[in-house]
C-alpha positions as CSV (number, residue, x, y, z in Angstrom):
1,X,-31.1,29.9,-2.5
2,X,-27.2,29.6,-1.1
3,X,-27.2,27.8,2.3
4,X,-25.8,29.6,5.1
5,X,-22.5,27.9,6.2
6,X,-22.7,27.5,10.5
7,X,-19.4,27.7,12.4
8,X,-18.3,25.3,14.5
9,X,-18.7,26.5,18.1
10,X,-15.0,25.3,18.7
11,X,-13.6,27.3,15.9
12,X,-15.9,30.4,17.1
13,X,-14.4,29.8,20.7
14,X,-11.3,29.6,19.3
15,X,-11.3,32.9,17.1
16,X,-13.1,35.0,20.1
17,X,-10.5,33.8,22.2
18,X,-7.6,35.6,19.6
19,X,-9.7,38.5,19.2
20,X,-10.3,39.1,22.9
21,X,-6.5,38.8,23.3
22,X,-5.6,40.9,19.8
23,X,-7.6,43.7,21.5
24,X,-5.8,43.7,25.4
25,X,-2.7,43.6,23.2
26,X,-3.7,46.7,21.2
27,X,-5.2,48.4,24.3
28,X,-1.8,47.9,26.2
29,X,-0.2,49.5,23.3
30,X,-2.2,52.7,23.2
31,X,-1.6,52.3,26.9
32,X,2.3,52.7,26.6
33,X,2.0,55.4,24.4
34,X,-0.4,57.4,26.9
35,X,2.1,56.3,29.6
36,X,4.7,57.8,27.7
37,X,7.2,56.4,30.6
38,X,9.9,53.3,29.9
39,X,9.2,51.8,33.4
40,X,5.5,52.0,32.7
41,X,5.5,50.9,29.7
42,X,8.0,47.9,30.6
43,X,5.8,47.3,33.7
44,X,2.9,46.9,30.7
45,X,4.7,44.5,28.6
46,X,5.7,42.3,31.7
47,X,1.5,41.9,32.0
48,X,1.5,40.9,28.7
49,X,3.9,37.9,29.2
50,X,0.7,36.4,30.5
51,X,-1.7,36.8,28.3
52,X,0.2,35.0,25.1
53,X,0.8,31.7,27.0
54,X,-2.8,31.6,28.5
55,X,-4.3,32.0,25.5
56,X,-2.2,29.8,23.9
57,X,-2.9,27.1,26.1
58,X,-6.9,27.3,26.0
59,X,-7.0,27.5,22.1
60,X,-5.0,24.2,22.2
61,X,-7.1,22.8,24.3
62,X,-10.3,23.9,22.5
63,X,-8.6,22.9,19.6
64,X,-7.8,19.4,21.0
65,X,-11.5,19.1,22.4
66,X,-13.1,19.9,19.2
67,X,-11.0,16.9,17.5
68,X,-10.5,15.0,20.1
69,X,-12.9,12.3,18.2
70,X,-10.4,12.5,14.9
71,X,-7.5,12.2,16.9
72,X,-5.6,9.2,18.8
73,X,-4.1,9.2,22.3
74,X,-1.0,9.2,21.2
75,X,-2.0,12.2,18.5
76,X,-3.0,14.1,21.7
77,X,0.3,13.2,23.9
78,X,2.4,14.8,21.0
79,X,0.3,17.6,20.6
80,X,0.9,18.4,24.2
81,X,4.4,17.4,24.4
82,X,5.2,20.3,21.4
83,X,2.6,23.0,23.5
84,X,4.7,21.9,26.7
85,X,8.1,22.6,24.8
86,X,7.1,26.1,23.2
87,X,5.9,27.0,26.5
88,X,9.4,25.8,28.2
89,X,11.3,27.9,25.2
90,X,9.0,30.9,25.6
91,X,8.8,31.5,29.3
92,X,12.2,29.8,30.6
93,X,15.0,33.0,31.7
């Protein structure tokens, strides 16, 4: 009999998390079109500048809990260092 394979909880966490945020990204989309206005739709996008970084930031730090006990301090510090300086790149004007 083939043994069911469990996911990890972190890796489930981290998957809902991209899906929940996949779906407001597709919703805002069909959103836009019903819109059907540039300042609307801009006004839609400008929400969406939100959503990316947050859930970058907890799927790192799921991520980073869930191999927290493989990695070393200093692992971790440049882990967060490189999140820190995508976030810098993505949201600085």
């Amino acid at each position: 009999m083939k043994e069911v394979t469990r996911l990890d909880k972190f890796v489930t966490s981290m998957a809902t998390l991209r899906v929940v945020s996949g779906s407001i990204e597709i919703a805002a989309a069909l959103f836009m079109f019903k819109v059907g206005q540039v300042d609307k739709a801009l006004a839609i996008n400008t929400m969406l500048a939100f959503v990316g970084p947050t859930v970058l930031i907890l799927t790192t730090a799921i991520g980073l809990v869930g191999m927290a006990d493989k990695l070393s301090w200093a692992k971790i510090g440049w882990i967060l260092v490189g999140v820190t300086c995508l976030l810098i790149g993505v949201l600085k004007k």
